[in-house]
C-alpha positions as CSV (number, residue, x, y, z in Angstrom):
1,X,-13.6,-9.4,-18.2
2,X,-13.3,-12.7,-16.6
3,X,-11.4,-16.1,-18.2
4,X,-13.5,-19.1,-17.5
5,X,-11.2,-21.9,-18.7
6,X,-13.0,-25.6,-18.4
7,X,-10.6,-28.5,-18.3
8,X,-10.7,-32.6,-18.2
9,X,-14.2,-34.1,-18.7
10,X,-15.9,-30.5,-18.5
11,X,-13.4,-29.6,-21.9
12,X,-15.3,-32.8,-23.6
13,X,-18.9,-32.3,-22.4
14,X,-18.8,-28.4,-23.3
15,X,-16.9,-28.4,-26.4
16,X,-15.3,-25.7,-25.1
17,X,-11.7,-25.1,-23.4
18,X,-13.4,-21.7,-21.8
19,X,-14.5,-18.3,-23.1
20,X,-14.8,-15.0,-21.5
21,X,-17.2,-13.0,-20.1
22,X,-17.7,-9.6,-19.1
23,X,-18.0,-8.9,-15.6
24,X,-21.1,-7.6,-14.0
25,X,-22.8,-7.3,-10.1
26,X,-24.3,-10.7,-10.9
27,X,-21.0,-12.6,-11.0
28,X,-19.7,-11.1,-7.9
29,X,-18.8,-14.8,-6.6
30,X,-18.7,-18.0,-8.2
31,X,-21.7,-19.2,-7.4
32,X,-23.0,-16.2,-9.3
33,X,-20.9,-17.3,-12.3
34,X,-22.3,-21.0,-12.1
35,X,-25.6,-19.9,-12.2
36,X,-25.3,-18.2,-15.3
37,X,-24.1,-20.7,-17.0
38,X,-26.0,-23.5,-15.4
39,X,-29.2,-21.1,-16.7
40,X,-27.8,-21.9,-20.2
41,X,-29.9,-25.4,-20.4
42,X,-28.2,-28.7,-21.6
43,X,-24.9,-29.3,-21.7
44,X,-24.5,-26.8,-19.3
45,X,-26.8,-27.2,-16.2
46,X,-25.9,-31.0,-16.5
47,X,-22.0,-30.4,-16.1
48,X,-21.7,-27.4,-14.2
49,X,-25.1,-28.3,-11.9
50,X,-22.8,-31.1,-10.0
51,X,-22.7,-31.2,-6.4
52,X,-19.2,-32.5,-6.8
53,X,-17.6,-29.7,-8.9
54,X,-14.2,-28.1,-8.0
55,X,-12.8,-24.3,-8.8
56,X,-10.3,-22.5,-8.6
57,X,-10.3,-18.7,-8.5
58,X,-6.7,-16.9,-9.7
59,X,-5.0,-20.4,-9.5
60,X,-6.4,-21.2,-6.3
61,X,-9.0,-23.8,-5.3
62,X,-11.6,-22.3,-3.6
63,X,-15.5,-22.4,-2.9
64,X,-18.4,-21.3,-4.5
65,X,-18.8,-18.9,-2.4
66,X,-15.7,-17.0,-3.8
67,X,-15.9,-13.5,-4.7
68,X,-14.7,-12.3,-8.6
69,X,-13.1,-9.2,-10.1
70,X,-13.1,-8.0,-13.0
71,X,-9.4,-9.8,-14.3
72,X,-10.1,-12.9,-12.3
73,X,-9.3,-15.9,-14.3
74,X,-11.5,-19.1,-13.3
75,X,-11.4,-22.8,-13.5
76,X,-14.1,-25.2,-13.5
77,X,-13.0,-29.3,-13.2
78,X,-14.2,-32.2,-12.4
79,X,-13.6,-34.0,-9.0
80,X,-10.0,-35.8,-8.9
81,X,-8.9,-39.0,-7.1
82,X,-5.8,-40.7,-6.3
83,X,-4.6,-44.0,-6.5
């Protein structure tokens, strides 16, 4: 199983402060993971299909390119600035 948690603007657009999902080959990284959900259609391919988007893998930012276990728990966010 793996957490996908969605917080900030993401929460809002999806309606949804995460779920989970059962693990399988095709979400061996993130980028696997995003495309799943991106292939859901509206709201999801808008919010999630970002060039901009952040993760984090286990509490850890990371890339898209990420590989997931079974037990991972993931974030999705939108970018943050400073000030």
């Amino acid at each position: 199983m793996i957490r996908v948690n969605y917080f900030a603007r993401y929460r809002e657009l999806l309606g949804s402060d995460g779920e989970d999902l059962a693990w399988t080959p095709a979400l061996a990284t993130l980028q696997g993971l995003r495309q799943l959900l991106v292939a859901r259609g509206e709201p999801w391919a808008r919010t999630l299909g970002q060039a901009n988007l952040m993760c984090a893998r286990n509490q850890d930012l990371c890339s898209l390119d990420e590989p997931l276990a079974d037990g991972d728990d993931v974030a999705f966010f939108p970018p943050v600035t400073g000030g």
